[in-house]
N, CA, C and O atoms as a GROMACS GRO file, in nm:
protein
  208
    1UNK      N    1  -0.929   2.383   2.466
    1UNK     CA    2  -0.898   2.342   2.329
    1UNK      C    3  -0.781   2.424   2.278
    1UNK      O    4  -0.749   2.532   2.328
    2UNK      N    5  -0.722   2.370   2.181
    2UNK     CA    6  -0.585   2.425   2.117
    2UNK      C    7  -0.621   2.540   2.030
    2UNK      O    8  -0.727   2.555   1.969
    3UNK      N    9  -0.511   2.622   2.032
    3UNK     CA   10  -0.567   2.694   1.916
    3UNK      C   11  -0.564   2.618   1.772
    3UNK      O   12  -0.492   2.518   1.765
    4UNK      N   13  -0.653   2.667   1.635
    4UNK     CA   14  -0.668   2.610   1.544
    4UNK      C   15  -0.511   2.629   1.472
    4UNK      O   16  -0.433   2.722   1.493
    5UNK      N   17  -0.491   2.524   1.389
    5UNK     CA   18  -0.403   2.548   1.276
    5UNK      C   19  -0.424   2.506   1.140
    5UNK      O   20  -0.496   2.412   1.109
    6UNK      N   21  -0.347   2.593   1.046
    6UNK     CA   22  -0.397   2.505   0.889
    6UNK      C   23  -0.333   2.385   0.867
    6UNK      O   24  -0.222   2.356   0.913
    7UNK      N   25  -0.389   2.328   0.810
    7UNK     CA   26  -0.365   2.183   0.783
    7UNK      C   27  -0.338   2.206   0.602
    7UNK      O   28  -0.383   2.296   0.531
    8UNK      N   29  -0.269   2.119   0.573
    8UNK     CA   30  -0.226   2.109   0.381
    8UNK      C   31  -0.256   1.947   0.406
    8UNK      O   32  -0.253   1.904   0.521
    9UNK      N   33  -0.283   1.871   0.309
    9UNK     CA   34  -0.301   1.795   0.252
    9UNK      C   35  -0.279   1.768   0.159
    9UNK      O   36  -0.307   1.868   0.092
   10UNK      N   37  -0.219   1.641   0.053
   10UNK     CA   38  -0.181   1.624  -0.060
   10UNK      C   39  -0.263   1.528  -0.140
   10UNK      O   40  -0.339   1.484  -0.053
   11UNK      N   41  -0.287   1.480  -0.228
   11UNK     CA   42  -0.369   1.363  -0.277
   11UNK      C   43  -0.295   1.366  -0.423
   11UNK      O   44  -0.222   1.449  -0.476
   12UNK      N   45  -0.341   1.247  -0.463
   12UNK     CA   46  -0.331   1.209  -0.612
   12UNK      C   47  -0.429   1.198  -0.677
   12UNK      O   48  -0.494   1.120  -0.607
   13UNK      N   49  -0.487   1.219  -0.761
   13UNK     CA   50  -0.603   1.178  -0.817
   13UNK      C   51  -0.623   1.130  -0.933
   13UNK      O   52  -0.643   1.216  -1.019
   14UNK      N   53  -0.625   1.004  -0.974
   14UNK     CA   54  -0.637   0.955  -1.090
   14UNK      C   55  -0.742   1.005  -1.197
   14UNK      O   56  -0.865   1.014  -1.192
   15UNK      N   57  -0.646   1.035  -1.300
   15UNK     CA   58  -0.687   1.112  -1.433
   15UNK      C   59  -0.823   1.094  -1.489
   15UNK      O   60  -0.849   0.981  -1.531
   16UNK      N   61  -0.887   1.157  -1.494
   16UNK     CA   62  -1.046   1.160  -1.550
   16UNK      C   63  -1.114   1.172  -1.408
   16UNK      O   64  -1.231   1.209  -1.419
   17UNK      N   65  -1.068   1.150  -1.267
   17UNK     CA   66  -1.158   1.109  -1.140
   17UNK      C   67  -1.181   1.214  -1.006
   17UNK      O   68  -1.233   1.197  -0.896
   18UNK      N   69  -1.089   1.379  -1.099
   18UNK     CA   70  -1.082   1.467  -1.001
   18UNK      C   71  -1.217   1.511  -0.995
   18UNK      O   72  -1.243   1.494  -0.875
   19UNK      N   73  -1.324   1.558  -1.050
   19UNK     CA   74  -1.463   1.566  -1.053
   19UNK      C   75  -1.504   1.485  -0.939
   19UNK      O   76  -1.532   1.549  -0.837
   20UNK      N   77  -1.512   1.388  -0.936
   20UNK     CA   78  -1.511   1.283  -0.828
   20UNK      C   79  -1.475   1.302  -0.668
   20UNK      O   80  -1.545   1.276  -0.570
   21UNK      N   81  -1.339   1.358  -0.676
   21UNK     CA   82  -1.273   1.373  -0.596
   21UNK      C   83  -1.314   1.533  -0.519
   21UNK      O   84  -1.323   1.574  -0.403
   22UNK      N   85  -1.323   1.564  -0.592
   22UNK     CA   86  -1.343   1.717  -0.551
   22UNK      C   87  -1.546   1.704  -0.465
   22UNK      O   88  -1.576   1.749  -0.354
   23UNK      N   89  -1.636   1.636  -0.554
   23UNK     CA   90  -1.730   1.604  -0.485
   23UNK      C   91  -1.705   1.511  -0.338
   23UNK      O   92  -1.781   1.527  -0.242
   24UNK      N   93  -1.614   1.434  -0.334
   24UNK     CA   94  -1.568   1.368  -0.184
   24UNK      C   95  -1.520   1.504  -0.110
   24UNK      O   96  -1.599   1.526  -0.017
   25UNK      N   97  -1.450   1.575  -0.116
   25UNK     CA   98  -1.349   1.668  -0.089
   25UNK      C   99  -1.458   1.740  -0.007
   25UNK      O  100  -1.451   1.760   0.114
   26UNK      N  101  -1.587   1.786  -0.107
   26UNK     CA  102  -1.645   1.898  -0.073
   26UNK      C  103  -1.808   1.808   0.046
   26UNK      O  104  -1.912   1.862   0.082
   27UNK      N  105  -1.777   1.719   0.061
   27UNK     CA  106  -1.929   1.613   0.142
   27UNK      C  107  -1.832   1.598   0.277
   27UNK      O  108  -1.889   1.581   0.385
   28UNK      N  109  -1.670   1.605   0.272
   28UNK     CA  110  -1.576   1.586   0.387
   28UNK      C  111  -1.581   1.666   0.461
   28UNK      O  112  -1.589   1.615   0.573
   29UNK      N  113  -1.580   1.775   0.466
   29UNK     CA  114  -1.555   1.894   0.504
   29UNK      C  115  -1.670   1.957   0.630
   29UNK      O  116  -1.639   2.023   0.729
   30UNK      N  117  -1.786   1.917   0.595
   30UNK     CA  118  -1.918   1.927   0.662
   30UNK      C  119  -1.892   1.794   0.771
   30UNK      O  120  -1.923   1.811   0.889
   31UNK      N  121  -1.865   1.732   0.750
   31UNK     CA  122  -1.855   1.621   0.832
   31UNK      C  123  -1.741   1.628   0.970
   31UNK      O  124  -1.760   1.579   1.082
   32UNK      N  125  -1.638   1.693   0.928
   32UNK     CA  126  -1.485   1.732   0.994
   32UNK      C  127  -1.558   1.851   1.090
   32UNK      O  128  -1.529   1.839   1.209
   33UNK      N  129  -1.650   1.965   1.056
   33UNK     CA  130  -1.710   2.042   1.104
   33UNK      C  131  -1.760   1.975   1.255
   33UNK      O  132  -1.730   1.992   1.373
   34UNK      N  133  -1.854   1.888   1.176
   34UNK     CA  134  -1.983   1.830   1.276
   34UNK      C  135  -1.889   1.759   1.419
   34UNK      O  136  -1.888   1.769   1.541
   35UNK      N  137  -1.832   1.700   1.335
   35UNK     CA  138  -1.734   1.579   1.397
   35UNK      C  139  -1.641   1.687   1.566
   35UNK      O  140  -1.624   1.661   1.685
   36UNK      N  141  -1.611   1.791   1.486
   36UNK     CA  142  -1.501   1.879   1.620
   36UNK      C  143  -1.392   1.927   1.545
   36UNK      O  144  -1.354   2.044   1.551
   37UNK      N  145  -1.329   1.821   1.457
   37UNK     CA  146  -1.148   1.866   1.387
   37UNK      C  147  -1.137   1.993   1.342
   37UNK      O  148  -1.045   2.067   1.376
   38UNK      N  149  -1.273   2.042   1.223
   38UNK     CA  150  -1.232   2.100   1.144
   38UNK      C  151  -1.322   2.252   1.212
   38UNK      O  152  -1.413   2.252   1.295
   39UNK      N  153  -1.244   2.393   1.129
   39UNK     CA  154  -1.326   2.476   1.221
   39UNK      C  155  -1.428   2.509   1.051
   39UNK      O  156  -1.421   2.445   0.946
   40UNK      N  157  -1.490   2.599   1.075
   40UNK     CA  158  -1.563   2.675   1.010
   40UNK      C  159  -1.536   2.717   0.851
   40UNK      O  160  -1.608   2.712   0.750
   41UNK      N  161  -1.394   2.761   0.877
   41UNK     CA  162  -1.327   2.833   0.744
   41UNK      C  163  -1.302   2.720   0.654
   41UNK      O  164  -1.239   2.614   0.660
   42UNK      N  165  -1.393   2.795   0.546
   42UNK     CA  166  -1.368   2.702   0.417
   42UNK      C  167  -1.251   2.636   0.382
   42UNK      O  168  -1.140   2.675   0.417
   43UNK      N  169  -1.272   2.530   0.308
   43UNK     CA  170  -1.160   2.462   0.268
   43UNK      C  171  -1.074   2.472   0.075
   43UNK      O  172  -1.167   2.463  -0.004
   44UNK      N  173  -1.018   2.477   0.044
   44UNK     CA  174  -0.958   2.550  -0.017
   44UNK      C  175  -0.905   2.461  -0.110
   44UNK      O  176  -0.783   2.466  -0.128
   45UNK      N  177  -0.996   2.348  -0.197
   45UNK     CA  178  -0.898   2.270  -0.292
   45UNK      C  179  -0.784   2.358  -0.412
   45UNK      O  180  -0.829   2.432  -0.499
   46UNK      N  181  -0.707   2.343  -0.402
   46UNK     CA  182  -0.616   2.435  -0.553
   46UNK      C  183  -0.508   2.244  -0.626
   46UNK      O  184  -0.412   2.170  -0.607
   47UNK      N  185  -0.639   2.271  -0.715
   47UNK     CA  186  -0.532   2.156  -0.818
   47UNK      C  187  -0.408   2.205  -0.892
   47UNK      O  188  -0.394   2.319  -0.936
   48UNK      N  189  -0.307   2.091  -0.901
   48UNK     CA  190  -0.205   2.154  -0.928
   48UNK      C  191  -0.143   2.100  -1.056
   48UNK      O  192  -0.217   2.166  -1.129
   49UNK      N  193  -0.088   2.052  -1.119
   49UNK     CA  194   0.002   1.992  -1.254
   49UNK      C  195   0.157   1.919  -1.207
   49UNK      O  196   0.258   1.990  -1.208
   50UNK      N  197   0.164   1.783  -1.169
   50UNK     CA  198   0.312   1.763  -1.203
   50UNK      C  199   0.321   1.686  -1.318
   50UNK      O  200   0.245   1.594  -1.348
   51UNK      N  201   0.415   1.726  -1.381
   51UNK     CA  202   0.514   1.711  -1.483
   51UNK      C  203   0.604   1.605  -1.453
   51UNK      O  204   0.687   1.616  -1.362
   52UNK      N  205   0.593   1.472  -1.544
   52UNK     CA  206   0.633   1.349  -1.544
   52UNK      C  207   0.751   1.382  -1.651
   52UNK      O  208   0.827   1.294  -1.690
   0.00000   0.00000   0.00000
């Protein structure tokens, strides 16, 4: 097997639906585990602000 690397990811999340999102985010993660992809080390949502 390869060694591991970090992965970034980007999303959008429609306004009022990050609550939402962050519960998907955090049920994914266990699954990526089980699955092989993902290793162990927590995953690290940081929401951010762009400016329209």
């Amino acid at each position: 097997m390869a060694d591991p690397v970090t992965a970034f990811a980007h999303y959008r999340v429609r306004e009022g639906r990050v609550p939402e999102f962050l519960e998907l985010v955090a049920r994914h993660g266990p699954i990526l585990r089980r699955l092989g992809p993902a290793t162990e080390t927590p995953s690290r949502p940081e929401p951010t602000l762009t400016l329209r």
